[in-house]
Structures are given as structure tokens and as C-alpha cells.
C-alpha positions in Angstrom: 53.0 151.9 81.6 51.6 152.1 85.2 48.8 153.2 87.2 49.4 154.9 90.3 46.7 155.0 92.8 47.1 156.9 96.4 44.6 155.6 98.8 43.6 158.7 101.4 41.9 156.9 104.3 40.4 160.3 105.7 36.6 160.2 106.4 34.8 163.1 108.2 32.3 160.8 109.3 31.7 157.2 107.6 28.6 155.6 105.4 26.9 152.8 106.9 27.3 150.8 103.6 31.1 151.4 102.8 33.4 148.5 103.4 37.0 150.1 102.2 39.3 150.9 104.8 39.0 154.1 106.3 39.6 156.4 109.5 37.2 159.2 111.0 39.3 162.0 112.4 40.4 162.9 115.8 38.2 165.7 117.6 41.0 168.2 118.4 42.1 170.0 114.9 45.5 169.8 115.9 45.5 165.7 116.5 44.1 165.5 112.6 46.4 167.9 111.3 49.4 165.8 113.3 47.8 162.7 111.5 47.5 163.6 108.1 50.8 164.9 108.2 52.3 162.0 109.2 50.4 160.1 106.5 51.4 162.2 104.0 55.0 161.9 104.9 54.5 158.3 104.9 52.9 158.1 101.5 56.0 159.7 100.0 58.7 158.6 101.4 56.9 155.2 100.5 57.0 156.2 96.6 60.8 157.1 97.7 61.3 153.5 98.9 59.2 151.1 96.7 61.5 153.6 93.6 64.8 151.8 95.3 63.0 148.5 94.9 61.3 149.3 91.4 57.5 150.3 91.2 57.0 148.4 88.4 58.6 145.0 89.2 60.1 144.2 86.3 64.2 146.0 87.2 63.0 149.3 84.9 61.9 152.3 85.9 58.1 153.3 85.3 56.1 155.5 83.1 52.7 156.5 85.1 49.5 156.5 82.5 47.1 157.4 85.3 47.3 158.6 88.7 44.1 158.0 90.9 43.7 159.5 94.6 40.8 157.2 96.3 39.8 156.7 99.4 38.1 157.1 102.1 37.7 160.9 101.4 40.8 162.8 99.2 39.0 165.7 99.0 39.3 166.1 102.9 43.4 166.3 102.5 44.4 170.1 102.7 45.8 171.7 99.6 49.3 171.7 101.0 49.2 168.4 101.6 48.3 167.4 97.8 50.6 169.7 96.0 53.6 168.0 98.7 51.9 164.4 97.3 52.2 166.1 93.5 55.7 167.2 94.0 56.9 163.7 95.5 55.9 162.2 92.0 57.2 164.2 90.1 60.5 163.4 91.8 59.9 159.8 91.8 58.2 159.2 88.2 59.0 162.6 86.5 56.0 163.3 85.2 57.2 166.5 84.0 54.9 169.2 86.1 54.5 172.3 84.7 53.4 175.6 86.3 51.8 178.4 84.5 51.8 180.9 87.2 50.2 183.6 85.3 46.6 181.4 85.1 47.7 179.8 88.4 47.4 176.1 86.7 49.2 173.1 86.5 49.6 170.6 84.2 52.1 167.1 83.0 54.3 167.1 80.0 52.5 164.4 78.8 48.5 164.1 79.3 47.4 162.0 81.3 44.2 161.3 83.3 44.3 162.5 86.8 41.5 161.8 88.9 40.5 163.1 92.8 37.4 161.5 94.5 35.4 164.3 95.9 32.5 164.0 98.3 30.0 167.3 96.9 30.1 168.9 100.3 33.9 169.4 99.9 33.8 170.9 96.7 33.6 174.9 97.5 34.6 177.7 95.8 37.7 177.6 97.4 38.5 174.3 97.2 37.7 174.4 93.2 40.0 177.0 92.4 42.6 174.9 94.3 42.1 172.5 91.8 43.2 174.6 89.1 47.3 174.9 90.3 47.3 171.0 90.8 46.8 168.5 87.7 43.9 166.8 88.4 41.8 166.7 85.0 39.0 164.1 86.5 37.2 164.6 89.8 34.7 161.6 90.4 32.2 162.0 93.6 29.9 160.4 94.7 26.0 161.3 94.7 24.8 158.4 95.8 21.1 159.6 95.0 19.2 162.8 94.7 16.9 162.1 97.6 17.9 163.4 101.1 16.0 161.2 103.2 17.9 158.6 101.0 21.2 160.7 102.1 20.7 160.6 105.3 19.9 157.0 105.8 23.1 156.4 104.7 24.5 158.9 106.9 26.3 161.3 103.6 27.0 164.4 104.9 25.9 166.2 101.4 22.6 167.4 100.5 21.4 166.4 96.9 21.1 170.3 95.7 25.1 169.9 96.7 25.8 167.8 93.6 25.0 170.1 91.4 26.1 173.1 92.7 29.4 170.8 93.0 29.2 170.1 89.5 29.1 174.1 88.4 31.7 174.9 90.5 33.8 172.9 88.8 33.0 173.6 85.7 33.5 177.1 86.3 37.4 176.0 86.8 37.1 174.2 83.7 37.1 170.7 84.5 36.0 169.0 81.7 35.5 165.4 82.5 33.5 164.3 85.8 32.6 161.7 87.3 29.2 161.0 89.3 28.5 157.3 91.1 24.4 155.9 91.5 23.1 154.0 93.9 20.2 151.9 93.0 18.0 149.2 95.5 17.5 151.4 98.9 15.0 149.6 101.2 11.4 150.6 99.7 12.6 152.6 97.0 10.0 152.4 94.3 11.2 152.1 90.6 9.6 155.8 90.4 12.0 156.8 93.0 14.9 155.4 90.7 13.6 157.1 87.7 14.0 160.6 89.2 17.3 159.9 90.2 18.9 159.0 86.6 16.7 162.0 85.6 18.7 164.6 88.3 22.0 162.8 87.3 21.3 162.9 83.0 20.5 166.7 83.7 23.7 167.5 84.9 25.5 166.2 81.5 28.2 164.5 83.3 31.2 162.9 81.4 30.6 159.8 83.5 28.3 157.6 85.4 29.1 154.8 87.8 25.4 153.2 89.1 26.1 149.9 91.9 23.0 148.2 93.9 23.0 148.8 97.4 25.5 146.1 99.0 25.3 144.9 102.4 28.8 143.8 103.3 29.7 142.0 106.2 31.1 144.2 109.0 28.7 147.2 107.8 26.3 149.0 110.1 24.0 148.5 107.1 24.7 144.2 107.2 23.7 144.9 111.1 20.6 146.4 110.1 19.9 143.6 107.9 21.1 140.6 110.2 18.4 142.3 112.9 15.8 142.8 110.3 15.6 146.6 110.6 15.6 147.1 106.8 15.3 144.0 103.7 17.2 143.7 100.2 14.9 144.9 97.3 13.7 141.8 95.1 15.3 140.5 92.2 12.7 141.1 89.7 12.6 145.1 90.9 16.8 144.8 90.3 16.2 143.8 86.9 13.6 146.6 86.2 15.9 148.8 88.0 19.0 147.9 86.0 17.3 147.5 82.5 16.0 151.1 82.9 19.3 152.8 83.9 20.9 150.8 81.3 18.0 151.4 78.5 18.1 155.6 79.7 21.2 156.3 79.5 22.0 154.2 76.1 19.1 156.8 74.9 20.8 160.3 76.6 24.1 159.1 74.6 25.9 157.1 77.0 28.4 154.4 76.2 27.9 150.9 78.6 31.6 149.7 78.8 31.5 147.9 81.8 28.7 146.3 84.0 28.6 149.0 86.1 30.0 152.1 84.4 28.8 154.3 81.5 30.4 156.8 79.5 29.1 159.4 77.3 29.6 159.5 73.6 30.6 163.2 71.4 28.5 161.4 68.7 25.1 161.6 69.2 23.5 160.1 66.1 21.0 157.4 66.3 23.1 154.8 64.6 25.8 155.2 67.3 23.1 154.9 70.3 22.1 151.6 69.6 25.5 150.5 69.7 26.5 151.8 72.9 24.6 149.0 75.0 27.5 146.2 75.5 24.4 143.8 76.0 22.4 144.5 73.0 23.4 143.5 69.7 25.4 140.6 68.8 28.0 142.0 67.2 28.7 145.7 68.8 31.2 148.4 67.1 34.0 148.3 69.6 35.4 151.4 67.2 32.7 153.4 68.3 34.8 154.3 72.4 33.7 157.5 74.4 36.7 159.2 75.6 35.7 159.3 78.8 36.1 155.9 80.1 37.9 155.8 83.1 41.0 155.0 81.8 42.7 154.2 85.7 39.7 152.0 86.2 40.0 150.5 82.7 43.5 149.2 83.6 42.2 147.0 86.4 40.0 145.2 83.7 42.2 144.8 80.8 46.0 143.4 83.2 47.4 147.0 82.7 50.2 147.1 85.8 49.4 149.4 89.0 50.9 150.8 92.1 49.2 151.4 95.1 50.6 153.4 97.8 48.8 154.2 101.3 47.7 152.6 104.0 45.6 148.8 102.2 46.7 150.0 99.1 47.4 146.9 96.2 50.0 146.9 93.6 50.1 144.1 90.8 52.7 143.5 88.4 55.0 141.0 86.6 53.4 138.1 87.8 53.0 139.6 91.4 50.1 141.0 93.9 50.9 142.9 97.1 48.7 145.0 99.4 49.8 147.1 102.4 48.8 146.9 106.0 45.0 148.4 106.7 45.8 150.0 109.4 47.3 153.9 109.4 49.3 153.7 112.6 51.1 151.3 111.1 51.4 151.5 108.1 53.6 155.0 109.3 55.8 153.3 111.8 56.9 150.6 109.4 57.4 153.4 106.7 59.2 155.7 109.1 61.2 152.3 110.0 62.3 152.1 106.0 59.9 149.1 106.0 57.3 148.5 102.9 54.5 147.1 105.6 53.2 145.1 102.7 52.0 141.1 101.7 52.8 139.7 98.2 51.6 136.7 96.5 52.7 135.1 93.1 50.2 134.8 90.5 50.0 131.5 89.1 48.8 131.0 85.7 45.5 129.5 86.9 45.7 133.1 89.3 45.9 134.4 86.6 43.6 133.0 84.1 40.7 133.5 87.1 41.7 136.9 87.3 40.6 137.5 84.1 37.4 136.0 84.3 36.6 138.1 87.3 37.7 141.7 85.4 37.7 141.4 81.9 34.4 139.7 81.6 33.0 142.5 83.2 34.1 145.0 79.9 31.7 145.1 76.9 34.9 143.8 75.1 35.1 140.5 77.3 37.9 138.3 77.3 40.6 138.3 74.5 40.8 134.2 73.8 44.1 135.1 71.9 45.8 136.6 76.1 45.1 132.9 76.6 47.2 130.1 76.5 45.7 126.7 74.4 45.6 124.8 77.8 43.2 127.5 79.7 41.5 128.6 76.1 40.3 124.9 75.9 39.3 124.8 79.3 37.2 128.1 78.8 35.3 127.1 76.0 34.2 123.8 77.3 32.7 125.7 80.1 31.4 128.4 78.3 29.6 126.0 75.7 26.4 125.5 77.9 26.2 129.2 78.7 26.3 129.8 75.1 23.6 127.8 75.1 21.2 129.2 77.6 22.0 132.8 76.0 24.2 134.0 79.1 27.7 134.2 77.0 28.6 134.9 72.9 31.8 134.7 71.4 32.3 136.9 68.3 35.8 137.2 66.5 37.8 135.8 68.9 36.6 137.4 72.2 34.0 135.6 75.4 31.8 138.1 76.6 28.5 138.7 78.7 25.3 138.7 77.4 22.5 140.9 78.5 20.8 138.4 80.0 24.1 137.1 81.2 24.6 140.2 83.8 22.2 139.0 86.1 23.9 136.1 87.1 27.0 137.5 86.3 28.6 136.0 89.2 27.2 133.0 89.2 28.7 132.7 85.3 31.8 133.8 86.3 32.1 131.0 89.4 31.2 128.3 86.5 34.0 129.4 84.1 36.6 129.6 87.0 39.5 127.4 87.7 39.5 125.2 91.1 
């Protein structure tokens, strides 16, 4: 089983924090139209070619568990453009689409999570009842925050009243399991400010929640405003409050803290089960207890599940292997229209490997599985972990390493000490 995730590198206009490849559109409508059909060519007739050379690596063919358009900006492609993407795999991984024309929906002969990336501003009535004759079953988007002078600063083209009006649209086309990302640490934002924004997002009664600091990457207009000291990085100690609270509200509205930076809500709703659903606060927490709406295409990037990425920087991992395509559109087409895969590839080692781990599956409330390991690295992790143990930043329970709450906050820091050089 395989993820498959289609990287759309469309932006209307671009965030002054983002640091993923992507492209803002030509002016003349006919120049982006020329461009995203030429992408959209490229991106299946690359599924075509990487099928000759098998997706998954390993000589058989591959059975998709989650298919993940990201970008960049999917919801910007046009809806002929994504039902040509749908029908490509379907050829290529027959998934088994089936059409009810009747309700005018579309669904896979086995389920299986589906998610689209939205920005709020995209989602209109039109566009939402275009959902319903494709199979997307997950739409994530991205809020950001609820303030607009918040918005704006990081040049978002949506409003905050857009979320939710996002939000009921789609629901009115009945998808069932959404997504919303947070952003927490804006220059001056007061921990009051914060508040209100978990407040907006809890009232909405999303499926799922993805809250990140503020990052200032190098190569952003936001590290340039930095670097000339036109804005400053919030303080650690207002992070942790920052962090504890989101963390400590949304374990009380019913939430489900699975991974650092990612919460998903629970059907049960009883007491017992809420103070379970903090991965940093008990000793011993019921791993039984799973919401089931964890991003399961996200999950498989954290726990060595096999993935295919196609598009323009896209990475695929498999069988030992890592590749990523070329970040750049132009050519990424005139190497696929050449027959060419314009991609890198590394092997993974088994020290690779065994730092993989450390950087993805410590970050799960599960942590790392000391069985995956062999005796050499095992040994090697535990020696290093000891003195962690010891300062309260790492536990080990029944066979598995994992995070403490107190452990987060230097979570990379942790995660440097445990590595392999």
C-alpha cells in the first residue's frame, strides 16, 4: 500500500512565510490556462511513465491507500483539469471510480481518504458542488488565523468570515471530514489574540486541526523582514503559553493530539477519554482510544508507509529509496514531454534510515517502535536516550521511545542528540 500525493504548484498570489515550491500565474488568462494544461499533461503522463518503471519500487504493481493533492494552491486547478488528473489514476492504479450520475457523485471501490488543499476564497458554491462528481472525501485549507489584519500581513487573499462560510459550504455537499491549519506567534500577537483564534476555529467543529508557529525560512519575504529588523520572533516563554493553551483547549473540546502539531477530534466525548487524548500527559496513554480522523496520508510519512509523489519537487520513498523531482515547472514538462522522469534518487542507508525515524516517528504520540529497530541501532538509541529519560524529556513504555510534554519544546534539539553522525 502507497500514498499518492500530486503537488499543484499554482498560487494566485504567494504568502510571505511559505517556503514550498510554487508559481504565481501569468497575467493574460490564456498564458495560465496554456500552463496548467501543460502541467496537467505532464503530471499524467508522468504517472504513465514512473507505471513502466514501478511506482512502488519493489517490481509489483501498487495499491494507493491515500491520494493527497498539495501544493501551492489545488483548489486553483479548473474542474476539468482534476477530473482528467482522476481519470489518469484510475488508469494507472485502478482505483475503481465509480459514477452515480443520478446524485452527480463520485466515489472508489474501495474507501479511501482523498484529500484537496483549499485556500477558503476558492471554495464557492460552484466550486463545492464540483466537489461532489470527484472523490475527494477530505478538503484541508488553510485559515491561518481569524484576524484580517493578521491575514493581510501575510498577504492571504481570504478574509476570516471566508473560513466559515467555506466550511458550510462544504458541508452543505456533505463533506464530512475537514481539515483547518493555525498559525500561532505573529509579531505582537498577545496570548489574548491566540485565544480568540482557537475559539473561531473550535466553533466551527472541524474534523481536524493542524496549529505551526510562525517560521521564518530563509529565502522568505518574511526572513527579509526579519534579517532588516522590520518585525522580531515572539519569545520562548510566550511559545510555551501559546502551545500549552492550544494543546490544553483542544484536549478539553474533544480533540485527540497525535502528533506535535496535529489534532484530531474524538466521536467519544466522555471525560475519561479526554484526558487521554493529550500524547504529553499521562505516562502511559490508551493508544486504543484513535480518532478517525487522523490524517491518514500524513500519518504514512510518520510511521515508513511508502509514497509517490508526482509534480513538479514532488518526493517519492520506497524500498530503501528517496527521489524528488526537479522544482522548477518548465522543466519539469520538457523532460516529461521528452519521456524523461526529471528526478534525483538517493539510497537510504540503515543509519538513513534509522535517523529518519527519529525525525518522523518521534513526532507521533506513539513514538518510535524499538522492535522496527535492529539490536545495533536499538542499543545505540537507548544509550542516548538514558539522559533524556532522566531530565524528563523522553519515556519509554512497553517497548516504544517517545516525547514527553516537556520534551516538545526542545523537540529538535532531542532529536539532534538521538541522531546518528
Amino acid at each position: 500500500m502507497s500514498g499518492l500525493y500530486i503537488h499543484i504548484p499554482f498560487c494566485a498570489s504567494r504568502c510571505i512565510y511559505c517556503g514550498f515550491y510554487s508559481t504565481v500565474p501569468a497575467k493574460k488568462k490564456d498564458e495560465r490556462l496554456s500552463v496548467e494544461e501543460q502541467y496537467v499533461n505532464a503530471l499524467c503522463h508522468e504517472m504513465e511513465l514512473r507505471e513502466r518503471d514501478d511506482y512502488d519500487m519493489t517490481g509489483e504493481r501498487t495499491t494507493l491507500s491515500t491520494i493527497y493533492f498539495g501544493g501551492g494552491t489545488p483548489s486553483q486547478l479548473s474542474f476539468q483539469s482534476l477530473r482528467k488528473i482522476f481519470q489518469t489514476i484510475d488508469k494507472v492504479f485502478h482505483i475503481g471510480l465509480e459514477r452515480d450520475e443520478d446524485s452527480n457523485t463520485c466515489k472508489t471501490a474501495t474507501p479511501m481518504e482523498i484529500t484537496m488543499e483549499c485556500n477558503p476564497d476558492d471554495v464557492t458554491e460552484e466550486f463545492a458542488q464540483n466537489l461532489r462528481s470527484l472523490p475527494i472525501n477530505r478538503v484541508s485549507m488553510g485559515a491561518q488565523t481569524f484576524s484580517d489584519d493578521r491575514l493581510k500581513f501575510l498577504h492571504r487573499r481570504h478574509t476570516a468570515d471566508e473560513v466559515e462560510t467555506a466550511v458550510e459550504r462544504l458541508r452543505d455537499v456533505d463533506i464530512k471530514n475537514i481539515s483547518v491549519d493555525l498559525m500561532f506567534g505573529f509579531p505582537n500577537e498577545t496570548l489574548a489574540e491566540w485565544e480568540d483564534d482557537i475559539e473561531r476555529l473550535i466553533a466551527l467543529d472541524i474534523e481536524h486541526i493542524s496549529a505551526y508557529s510562525l517560521m521564518y525560512e530563509e529565502g522568505t519575504p518574511l526572513y527579509r523582514l526579519l534579517q532588516a529588523g522590520k518585525v522580531k520572533e515572539m519569545d520562548d516563554e510566550l511559545y510555551r503559553q501559546m502551545y500549552d493553551t492550544l494543546i490544553d483547549r483542544l484536549t478539553e473540546a474533544g480533540y485527540e493530539q497525535y502528533e506535535i502539531s496535529n489534532f484530531a477530534k474524538l466521536k467519544a466525548q466522555s471525560s475519561n477519554l479526554k484526558l487521554q487524548t493529550s500524547m504529553f500527559n499521562v505516562q502511559s496513554p490508551n493508544f486504543k482510544v484513535q480518532s478517525p480522523f487522523r490524517s491518514q496520508h500524513n500519518s504514512s510519512y510518520w510511521h515508513n508507509v511508502p509514497y509517490i509523489g508526482i509534480g513538479a519537487s514532488a518526493h517519492s520513498y520506497g524500498n530503501g529509496r528517496r527521489s524528488w523531482n526537479v522544482s522548477d515547472t518548465k522543466a519539469y514538462i520538457a523532460a516529461i514531454q521528452e519521456n524523461i522522469l526529471p528526478s534525483e534518487e538517493e539510497i537510504i542507508d540503515a543509519d538513513t534510515h534509522y535517523n529518519d525515524m527519529i525525525m518522523t516517528a518521534l513526532r507521533t504520540c506513539e513514538g518510535i517502535d524499538l522492535t522496527n529497530l535492529s539490536a545495533e541501532h536499538r542499543t545505540y538509541l537507548m544509550h542516548l536516550a538514558q539522559p533524556l529519560q532522566e531530565q524528563g524529556l523522553l519515556i519509554e513504555n512497553n517497548g516504544w521511545l517517545r516525547l514527553t510534554r516537556n520534551g516538545i519544546y526542545v523537540s529538535d534539539s532531542v532529536m539532534s542528540d538521538l541522531m546518528k553522525v
